[in-house]
N, CA and C atoms as an extended XYZ file, in Angstrom:
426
Properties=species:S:1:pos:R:3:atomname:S:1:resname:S:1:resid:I:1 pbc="F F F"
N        13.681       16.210        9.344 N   UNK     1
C        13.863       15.532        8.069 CA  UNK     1
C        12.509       15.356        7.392 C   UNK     1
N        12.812       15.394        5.772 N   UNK     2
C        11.073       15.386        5.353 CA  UNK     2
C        11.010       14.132        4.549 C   UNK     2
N        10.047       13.545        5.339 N   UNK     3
C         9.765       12.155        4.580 CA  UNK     3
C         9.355       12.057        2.893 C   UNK     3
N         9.609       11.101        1.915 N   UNK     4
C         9.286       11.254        1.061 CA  UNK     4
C         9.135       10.071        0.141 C   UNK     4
N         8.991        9.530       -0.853 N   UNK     5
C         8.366        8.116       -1.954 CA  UNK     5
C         9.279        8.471       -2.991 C   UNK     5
N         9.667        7.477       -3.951 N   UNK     6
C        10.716        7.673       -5.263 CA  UNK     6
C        10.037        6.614       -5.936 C   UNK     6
N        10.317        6.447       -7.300 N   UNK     7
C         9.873        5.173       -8.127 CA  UNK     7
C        10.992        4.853       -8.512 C   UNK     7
N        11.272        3.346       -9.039 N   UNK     8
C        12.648        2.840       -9.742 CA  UNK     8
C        11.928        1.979      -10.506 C   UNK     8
N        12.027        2.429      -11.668 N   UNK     9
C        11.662        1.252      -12.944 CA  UNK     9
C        12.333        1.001      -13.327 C   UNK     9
N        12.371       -0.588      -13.929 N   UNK    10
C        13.734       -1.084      -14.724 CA  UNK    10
C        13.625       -0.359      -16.021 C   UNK    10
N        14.912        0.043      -16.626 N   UNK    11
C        14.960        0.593      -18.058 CA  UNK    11
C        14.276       -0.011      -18.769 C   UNK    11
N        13.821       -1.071      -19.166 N   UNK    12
C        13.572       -1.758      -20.107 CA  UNK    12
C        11.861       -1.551      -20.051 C   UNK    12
N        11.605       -1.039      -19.271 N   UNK    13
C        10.064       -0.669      -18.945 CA  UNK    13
C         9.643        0.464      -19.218 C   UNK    13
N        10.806        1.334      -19.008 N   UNK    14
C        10.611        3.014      -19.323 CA  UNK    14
C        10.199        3.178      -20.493 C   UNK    14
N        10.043        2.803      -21.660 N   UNK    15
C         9.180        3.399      -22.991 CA  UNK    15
C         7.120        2.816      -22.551 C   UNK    15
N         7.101        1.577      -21.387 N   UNK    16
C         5.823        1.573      -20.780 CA  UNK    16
C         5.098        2.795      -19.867 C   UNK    16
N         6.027        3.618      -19.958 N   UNK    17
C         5.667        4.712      -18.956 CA  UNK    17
C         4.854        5.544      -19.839 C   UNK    17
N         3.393        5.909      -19.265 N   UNK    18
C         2.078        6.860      -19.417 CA  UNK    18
C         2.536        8.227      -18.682 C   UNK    18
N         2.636        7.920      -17.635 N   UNK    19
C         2.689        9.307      -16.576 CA  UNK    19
C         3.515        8.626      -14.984 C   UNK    19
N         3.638        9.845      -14.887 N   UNK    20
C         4.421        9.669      -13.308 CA  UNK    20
C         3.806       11.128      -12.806 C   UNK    20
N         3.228       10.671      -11.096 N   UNK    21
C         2.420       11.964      -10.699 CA  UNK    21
C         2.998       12.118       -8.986 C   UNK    21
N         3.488       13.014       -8.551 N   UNK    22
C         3.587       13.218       -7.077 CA  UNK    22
C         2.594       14.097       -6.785 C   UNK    22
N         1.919       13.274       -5.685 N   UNK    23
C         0.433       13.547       -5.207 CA  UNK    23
C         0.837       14.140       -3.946 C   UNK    23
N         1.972       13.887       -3.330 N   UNK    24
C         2.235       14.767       -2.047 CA  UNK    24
C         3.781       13.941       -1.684 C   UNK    24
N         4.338       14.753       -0.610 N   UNK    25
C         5.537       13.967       -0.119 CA  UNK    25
C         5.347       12.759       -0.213 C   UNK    25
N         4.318       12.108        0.534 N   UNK    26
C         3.962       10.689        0.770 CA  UNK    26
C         3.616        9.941       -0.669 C   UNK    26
N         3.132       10.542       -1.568 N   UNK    27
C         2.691        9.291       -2.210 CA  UNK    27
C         2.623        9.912       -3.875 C   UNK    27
N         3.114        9.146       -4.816 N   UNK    28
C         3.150        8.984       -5.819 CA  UNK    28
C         2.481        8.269       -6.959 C   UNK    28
N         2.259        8.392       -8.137 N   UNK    29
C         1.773        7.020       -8.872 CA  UNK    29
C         2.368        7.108      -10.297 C   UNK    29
N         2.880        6.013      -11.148 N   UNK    30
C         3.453        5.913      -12.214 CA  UNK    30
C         2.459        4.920      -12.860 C   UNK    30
N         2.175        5.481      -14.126 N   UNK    31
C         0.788        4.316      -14.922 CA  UNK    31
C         1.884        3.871      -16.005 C   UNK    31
N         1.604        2.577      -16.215 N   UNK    32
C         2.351        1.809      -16.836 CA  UNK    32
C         1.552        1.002      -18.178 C   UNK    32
N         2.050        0.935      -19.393 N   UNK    33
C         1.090        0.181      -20.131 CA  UNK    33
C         1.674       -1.013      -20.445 C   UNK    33
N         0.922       -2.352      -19.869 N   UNK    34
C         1.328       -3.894      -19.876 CA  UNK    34
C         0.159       -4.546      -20.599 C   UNK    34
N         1.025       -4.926      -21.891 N   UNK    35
C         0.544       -5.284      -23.043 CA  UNK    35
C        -0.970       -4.123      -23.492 C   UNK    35
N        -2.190       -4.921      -23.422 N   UNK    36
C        -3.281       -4.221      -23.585 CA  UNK    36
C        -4.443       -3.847      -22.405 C   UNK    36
N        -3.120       -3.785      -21.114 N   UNK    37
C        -3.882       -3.058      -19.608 CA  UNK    37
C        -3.036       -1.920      -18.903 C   UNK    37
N        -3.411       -1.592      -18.566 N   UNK    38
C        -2.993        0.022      -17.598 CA  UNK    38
C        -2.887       -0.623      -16.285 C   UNK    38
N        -1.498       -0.217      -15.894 N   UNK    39
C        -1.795       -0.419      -14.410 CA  UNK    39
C        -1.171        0.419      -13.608 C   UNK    39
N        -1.684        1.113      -12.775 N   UNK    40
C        -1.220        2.338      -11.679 CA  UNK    40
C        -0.971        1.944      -10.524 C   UNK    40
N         0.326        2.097      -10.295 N   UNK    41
C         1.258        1.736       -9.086 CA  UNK    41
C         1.583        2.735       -8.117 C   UNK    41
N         0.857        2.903       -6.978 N   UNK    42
C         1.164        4.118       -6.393 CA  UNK    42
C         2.044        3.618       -5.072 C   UNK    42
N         2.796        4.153       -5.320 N   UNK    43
C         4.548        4.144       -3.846 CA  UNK    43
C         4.085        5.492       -2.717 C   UNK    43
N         4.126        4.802       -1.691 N   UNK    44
C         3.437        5.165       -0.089 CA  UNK    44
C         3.802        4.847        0.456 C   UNK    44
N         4.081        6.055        1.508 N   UNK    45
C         4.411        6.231        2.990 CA  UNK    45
C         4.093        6.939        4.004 C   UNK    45
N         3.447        5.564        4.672 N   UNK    46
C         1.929        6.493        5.628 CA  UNK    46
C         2.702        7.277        6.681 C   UNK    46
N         2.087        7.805        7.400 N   UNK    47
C         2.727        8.467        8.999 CA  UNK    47
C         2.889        7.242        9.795 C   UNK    47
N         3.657        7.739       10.532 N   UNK    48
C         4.216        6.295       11.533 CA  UNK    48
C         3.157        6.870       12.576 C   UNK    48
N         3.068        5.686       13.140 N   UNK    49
C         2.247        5.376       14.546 CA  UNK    49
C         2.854        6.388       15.403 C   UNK    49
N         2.283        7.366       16.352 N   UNK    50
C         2.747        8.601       17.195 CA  UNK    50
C         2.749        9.665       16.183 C   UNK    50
N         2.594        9.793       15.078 N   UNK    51
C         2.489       11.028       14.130 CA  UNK    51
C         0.679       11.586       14.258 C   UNK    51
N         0.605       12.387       14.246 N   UNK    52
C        -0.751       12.944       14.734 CA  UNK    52
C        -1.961       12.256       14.009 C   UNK    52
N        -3.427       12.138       14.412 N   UNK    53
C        -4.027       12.131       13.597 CA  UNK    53
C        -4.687       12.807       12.556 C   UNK    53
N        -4.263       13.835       12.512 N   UNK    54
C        -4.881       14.879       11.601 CA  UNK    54
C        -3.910       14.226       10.378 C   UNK    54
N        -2.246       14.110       10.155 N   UNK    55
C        -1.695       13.684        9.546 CA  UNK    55
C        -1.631       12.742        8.707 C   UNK    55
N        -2.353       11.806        9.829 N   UNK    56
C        -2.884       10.000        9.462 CA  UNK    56
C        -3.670       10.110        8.377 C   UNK    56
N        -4.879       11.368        8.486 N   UNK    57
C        -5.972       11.036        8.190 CA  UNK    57
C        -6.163       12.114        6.513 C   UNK    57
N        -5.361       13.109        6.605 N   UNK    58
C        -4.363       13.239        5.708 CA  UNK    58
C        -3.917       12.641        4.399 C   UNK    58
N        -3.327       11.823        5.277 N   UNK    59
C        -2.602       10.975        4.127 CA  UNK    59
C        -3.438        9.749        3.260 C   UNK    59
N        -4.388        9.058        4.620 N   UNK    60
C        -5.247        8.143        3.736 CA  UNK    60
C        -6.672        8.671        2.865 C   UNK    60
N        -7.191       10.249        3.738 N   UNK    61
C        -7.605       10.954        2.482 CA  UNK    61
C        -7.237       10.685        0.954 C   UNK    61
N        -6.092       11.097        1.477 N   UNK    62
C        -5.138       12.109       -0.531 CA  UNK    62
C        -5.384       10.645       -1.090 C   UNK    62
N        -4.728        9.333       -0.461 N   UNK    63
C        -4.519        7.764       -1.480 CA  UNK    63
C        -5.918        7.595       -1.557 C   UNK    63
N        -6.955        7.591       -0.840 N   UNK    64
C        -8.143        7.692       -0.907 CA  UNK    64
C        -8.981        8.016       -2.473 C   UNK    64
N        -8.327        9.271       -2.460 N   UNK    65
C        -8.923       10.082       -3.240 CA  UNK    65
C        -8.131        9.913       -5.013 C   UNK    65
N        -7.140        9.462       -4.439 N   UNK    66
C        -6.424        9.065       -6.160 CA  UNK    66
C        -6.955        7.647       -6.440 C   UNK    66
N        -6.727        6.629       -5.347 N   UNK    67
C        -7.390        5.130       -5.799 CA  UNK    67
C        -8.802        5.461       -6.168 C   UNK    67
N       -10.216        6.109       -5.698 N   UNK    68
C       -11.024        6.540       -6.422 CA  UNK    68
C       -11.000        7.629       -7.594 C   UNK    68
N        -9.827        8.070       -8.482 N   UNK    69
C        -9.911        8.685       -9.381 CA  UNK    69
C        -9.475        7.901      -10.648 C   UNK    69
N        -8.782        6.453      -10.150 N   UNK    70
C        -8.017        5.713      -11.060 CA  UNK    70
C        -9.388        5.057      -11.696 C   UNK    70
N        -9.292        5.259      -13.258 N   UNK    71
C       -10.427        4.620      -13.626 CA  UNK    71
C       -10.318        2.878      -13.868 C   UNK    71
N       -11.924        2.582      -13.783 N   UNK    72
C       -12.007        0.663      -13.464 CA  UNK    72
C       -11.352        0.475      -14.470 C   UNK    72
N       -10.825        0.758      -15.718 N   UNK    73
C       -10.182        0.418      -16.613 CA  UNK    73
C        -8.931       -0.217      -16.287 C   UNK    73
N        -8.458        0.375      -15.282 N   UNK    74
C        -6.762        0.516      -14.874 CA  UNK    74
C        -6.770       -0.965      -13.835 C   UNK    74
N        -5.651       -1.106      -13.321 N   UNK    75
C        -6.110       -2.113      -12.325 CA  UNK    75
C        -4.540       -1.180      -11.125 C   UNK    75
N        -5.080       -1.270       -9.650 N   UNK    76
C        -4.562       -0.426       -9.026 CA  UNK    76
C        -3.620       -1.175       -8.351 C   UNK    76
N        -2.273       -0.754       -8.182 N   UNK    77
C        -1.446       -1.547       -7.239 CA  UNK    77
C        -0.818       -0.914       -6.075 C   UNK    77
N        -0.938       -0.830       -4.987 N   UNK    78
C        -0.142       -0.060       -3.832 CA  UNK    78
C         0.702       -0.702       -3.319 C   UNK    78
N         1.468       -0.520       -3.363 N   UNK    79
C         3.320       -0.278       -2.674 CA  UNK    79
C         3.285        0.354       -1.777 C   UNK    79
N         4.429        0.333       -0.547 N   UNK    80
C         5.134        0.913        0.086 CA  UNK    80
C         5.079        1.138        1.656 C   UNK    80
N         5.267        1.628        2.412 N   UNK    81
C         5.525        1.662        3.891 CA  UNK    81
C         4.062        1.870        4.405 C   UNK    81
N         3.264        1.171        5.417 N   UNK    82
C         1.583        1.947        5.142 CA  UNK    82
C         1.933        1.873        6.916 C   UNK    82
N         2.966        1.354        7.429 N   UNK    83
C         3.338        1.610        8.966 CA  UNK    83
C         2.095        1.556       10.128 C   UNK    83
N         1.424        0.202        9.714 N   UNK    84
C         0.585       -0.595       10.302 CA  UNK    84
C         0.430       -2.033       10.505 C   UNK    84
N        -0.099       -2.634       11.362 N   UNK    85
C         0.532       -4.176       11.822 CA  UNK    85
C        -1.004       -4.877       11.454 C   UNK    85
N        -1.441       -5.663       10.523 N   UNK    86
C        -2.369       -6.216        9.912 CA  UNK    86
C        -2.634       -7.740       11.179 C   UNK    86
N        -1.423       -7.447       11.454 N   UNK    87
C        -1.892       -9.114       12.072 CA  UNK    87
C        -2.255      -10.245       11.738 C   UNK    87
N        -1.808      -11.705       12.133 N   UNK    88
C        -1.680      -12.612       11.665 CA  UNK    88
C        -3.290      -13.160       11.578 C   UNK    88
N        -4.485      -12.774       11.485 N   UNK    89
C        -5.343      -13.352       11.344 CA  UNK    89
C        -6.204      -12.234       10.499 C   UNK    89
N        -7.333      -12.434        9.938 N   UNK    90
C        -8.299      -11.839        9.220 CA  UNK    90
C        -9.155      -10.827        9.941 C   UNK    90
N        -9.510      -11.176       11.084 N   UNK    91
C       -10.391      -10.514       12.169 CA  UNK    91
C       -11.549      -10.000       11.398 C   UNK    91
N       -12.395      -10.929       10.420 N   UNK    92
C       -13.278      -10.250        9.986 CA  UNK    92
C       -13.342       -9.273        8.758 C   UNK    92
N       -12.035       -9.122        8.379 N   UNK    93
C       -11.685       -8.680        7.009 CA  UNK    93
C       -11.474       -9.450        5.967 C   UNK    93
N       -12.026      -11.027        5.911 N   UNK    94
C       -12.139      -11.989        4.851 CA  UNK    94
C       -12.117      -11.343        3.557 C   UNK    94
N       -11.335      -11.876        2.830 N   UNK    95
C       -11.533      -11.507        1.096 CA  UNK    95
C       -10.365       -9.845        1.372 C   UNK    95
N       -10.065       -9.004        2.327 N   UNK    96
C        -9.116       -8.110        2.435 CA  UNK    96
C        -7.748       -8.937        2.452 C   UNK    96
N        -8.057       -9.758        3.844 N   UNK    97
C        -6.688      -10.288        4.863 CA  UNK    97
C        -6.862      -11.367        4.693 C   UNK    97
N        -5.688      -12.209        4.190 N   UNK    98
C        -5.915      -13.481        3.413 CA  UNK    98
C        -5.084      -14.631        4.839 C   UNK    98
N        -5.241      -14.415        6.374 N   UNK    99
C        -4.882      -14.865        7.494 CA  UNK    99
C        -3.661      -15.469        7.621 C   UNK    99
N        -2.960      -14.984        6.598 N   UNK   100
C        -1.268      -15.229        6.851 CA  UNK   100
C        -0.670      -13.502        7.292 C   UNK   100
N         0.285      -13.430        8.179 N   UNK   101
C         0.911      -12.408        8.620 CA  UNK   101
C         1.619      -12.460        9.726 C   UNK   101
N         1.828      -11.464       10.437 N   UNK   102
C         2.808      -11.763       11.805 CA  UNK   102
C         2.303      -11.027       12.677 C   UNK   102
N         2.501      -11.322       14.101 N   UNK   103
C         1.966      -10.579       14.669 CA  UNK   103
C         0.449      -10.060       15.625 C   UNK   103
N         0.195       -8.778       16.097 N   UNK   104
C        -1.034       -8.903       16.181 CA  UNK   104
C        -1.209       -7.582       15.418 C   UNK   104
N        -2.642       -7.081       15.453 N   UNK   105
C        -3.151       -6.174       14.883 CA  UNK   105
C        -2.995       -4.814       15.509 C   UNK   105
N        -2.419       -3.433       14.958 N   UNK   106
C        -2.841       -2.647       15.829 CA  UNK   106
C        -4.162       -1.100       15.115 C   UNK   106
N        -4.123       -0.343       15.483 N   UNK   107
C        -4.974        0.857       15.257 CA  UNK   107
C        -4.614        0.786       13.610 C   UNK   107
N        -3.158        1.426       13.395 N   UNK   108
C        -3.048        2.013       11.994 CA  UNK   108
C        -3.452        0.380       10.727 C   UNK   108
N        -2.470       -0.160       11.831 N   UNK   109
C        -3.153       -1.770       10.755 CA  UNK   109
C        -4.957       -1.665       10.624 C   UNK   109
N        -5.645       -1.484       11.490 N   UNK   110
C        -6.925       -1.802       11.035 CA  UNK   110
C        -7.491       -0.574        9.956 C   UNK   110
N        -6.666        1.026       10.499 N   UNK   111
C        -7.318        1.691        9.092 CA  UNK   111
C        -6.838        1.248        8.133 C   UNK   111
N        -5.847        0.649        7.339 N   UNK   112
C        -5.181        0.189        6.744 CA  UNK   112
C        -5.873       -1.099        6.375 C   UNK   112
N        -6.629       -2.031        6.839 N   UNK   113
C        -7.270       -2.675        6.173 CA  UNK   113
C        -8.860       -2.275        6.233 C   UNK   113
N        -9.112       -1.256        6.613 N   UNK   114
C       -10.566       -0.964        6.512 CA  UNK   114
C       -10.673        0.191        5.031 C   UNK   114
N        -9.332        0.503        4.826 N   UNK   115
C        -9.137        1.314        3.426 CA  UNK   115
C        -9.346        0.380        2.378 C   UNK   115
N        -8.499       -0.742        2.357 N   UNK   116
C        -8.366       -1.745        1.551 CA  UNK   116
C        -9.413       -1.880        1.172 C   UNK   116
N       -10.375       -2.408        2.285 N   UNK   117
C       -12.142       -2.753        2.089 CA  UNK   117
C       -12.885       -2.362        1.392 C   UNK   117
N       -12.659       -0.983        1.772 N   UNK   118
C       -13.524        0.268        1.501 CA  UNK   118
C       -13.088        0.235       -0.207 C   UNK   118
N       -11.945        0.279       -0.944 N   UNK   119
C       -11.545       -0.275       -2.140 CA  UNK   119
C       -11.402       -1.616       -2.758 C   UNK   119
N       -11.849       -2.176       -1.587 N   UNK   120
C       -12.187       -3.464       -2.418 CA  UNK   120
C       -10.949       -4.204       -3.010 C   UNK   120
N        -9.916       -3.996       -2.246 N   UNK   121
C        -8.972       -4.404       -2.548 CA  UNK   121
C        -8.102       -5.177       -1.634 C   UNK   121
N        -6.853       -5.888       -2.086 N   UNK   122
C        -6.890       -6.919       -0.452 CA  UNK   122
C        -5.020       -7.225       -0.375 C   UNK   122
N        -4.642       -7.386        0.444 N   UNK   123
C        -3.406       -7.370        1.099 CA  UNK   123
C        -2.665       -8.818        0.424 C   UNK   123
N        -2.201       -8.513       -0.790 N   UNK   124
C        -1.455       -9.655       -1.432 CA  UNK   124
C        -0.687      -10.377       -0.232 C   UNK   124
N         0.275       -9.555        0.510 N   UNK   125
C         1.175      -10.581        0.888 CA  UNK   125
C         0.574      -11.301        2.271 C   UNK   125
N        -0.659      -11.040        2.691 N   UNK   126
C        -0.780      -11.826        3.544 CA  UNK   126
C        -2.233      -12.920        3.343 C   UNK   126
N        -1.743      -13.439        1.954 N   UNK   127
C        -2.232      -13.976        1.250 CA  UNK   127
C        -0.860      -15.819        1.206 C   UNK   127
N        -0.221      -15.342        1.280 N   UNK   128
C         1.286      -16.445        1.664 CA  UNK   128
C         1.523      -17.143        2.748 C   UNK   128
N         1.500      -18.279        2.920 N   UNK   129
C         2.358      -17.916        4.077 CA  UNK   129
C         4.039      -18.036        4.272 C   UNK   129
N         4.448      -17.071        4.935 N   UNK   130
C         6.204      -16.993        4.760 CA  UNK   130
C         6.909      -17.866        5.610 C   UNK   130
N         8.179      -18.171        5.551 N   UNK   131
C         9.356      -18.993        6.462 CA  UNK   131
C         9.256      -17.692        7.200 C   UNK   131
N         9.681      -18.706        8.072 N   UNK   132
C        10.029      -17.891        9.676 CA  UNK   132
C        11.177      -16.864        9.514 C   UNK   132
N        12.458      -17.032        8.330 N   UNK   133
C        13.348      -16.093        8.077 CA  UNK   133
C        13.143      -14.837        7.732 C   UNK   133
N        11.662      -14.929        7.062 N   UNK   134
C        11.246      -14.043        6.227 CA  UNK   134
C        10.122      -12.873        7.014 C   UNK   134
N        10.034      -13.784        8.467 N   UNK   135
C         8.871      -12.845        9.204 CA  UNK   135
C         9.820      -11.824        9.777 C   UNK   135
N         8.944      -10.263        9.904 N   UNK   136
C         9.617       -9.414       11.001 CA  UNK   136
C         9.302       -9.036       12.115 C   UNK   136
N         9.813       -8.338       12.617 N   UNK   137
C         8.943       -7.845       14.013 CA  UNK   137
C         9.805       -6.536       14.503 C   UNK   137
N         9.225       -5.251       14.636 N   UNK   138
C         9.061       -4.154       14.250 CA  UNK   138
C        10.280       -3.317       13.761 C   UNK   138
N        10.116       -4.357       12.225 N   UNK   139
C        10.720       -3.567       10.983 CA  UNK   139
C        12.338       -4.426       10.913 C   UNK   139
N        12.688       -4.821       12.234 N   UNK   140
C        13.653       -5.688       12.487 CA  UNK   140
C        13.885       -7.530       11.626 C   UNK   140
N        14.970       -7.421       10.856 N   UNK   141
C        14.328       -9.566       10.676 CA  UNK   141
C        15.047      -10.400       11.486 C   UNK   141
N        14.368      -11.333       11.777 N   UNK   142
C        14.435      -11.895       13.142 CA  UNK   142
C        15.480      -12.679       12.998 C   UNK   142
């Protein structure tokens, strides 16, 4: 089966639409114009954990390489499956990992926040902290 990313915008947004770009199976981006800012939303789906590393490395290349093509003008938003465990604490990624999350940390979670870094950008939702209804544990809700 071949993995793949879709976008769903509400209608009422669709005349905000600039462009829509598929950058590879995995990952997409749709630029949107909100009010008098640009913002590029790219929908991702990393390799799962046991998928090779050549694949891994692959994939955070290509997002790599589009989040550095998006100009500072824009403001960048990533979405979607990045199939890494961030873990419930910061471990030194302050200002990335905002020490709300579940869990512990594993491999793909840390490239996954060492990308972030490296962009200067930081993990909204574990910036919250959630009800216990709302935590998962692997991919399952509890």
């Amino acid at each position: 089966a071949q993995n793949g990313v879709g976008i769903f915008i509400r209608e009422s947004l669709a005349q905000n639409v600039l462009e829509v770009v598929r950058i590879s199976s995995r990952l997409m981006l749709i630029k949107l114009r909100m009010g008098k800012q640009v913002l590029t939303v790219f929908s991702a789906y990393a390799p799962q954990t046991g998928e090779s590393e050549d694949t891994k490395n692959e994939f955070w290349n290509t997002l790599s390489d589009a989040v550095r093509k998006t100009p500072s003008s824009e403001i960048p938003l990533i979405l979607g499956d990045l199939n890494g465990h961030v873990g419930n604490k910061a471990n030194g990624f302050h200002g990335v990992h905002g020490g709300f999350s579940y869990g512990s940390q594993n491999e793909d979670g840390i490239r996954f926040l060492e990308f972030a870094e490296s962009h200067e950008l930081s993990l909204l939702n574990t910036y919250f902290k959630k009800r216990a209804e709302h935590l998962t544990h692997n991919g399952w809700r509890l």
